[in-house]
C-alpha positions as a Python dict, from the first residue, in 0.01 Angstrom:
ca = {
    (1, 'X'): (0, 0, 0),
    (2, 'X'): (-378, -108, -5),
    (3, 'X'): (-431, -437, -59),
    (4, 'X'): (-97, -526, -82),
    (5, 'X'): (-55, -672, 254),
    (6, 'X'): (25, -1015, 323),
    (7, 'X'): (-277, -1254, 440),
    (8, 'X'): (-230, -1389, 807),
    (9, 'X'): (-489, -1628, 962),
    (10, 'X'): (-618, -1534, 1307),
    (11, 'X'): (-516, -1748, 1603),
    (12, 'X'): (-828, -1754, 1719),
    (13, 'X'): (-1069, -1764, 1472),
    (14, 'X'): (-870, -1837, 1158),
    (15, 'X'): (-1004, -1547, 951),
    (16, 'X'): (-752, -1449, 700),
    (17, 'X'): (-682, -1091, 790),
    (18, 'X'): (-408, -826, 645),
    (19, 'X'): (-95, -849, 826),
    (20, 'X'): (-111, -427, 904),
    (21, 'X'): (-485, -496, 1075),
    (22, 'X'): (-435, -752, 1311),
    (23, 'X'): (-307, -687, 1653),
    (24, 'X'): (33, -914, 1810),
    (25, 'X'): (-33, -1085, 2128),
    (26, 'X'): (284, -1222, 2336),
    (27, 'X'): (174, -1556, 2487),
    (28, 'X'): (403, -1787, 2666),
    (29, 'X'): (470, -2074, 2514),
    (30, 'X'): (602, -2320, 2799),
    (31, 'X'): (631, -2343, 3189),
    (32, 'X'): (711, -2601, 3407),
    (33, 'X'): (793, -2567, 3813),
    (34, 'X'): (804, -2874, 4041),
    (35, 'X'): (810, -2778, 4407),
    (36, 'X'): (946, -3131, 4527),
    (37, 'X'): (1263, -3119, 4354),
    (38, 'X'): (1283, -2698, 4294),
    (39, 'X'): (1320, -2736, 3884),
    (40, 'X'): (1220, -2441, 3708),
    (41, 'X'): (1168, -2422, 3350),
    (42, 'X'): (1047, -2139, 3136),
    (43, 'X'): (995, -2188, 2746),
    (44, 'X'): (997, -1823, 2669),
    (45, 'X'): (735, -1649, 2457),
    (46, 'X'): (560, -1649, 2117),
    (47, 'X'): (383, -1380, 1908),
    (48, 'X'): (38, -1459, 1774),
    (49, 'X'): (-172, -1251, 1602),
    (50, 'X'): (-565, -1229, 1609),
    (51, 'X'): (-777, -1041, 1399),
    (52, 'X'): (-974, -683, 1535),
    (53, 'X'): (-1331, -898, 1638),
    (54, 'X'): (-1107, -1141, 1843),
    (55, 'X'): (-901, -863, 1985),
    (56, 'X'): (-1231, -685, 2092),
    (57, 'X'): (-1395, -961, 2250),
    (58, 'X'): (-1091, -1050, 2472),
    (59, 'X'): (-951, -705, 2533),
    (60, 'X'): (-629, -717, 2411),
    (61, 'X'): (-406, -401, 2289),
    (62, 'X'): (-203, -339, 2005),
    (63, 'X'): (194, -406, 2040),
    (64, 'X'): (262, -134, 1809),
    (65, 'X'): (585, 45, 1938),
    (66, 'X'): (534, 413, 1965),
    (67, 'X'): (795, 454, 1641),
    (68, 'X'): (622, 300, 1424),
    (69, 'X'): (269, 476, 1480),
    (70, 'X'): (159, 744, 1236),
    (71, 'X'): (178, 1090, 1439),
    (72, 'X'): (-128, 1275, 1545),
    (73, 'X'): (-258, 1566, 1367),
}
């Protein structure tokens, strides 16, 4: 529903934008390698979310999976 949505803040920015409009980024969150002793370490990832301006200016696409998207006319 319209303007129902729940209010997220941009990672970015911080603009408070509806939860439907902005777009999920998956970052990673941690990683550590040290050559001398041959210890890997990988944190894993985290989902941010940035609002449509931010998402233009550093070219990053939607994670929408193809279920959920409305179908094409």
């Amino acid at each position: 529903m319209r303007g129902k949505a729940k209010l997220i803040s941009c990672t970015y920015c911080g603009r408070r934008v509806p939860v439907d409009k902005a777009n999920r980024i998956r970052t990673t969150n941690f990683r550590y390698s040290d050559d001398r002793t041959g210890l890997n370490y990988f944190g894993g990832f985290d989902t941010a979310r940035c609002c449509p301006s931010c998402a233009r200016h550093r070219h990053v696409k939607n994670l929408v999976p193809m279920k959920g998207r409305p179908k094409r006319r």
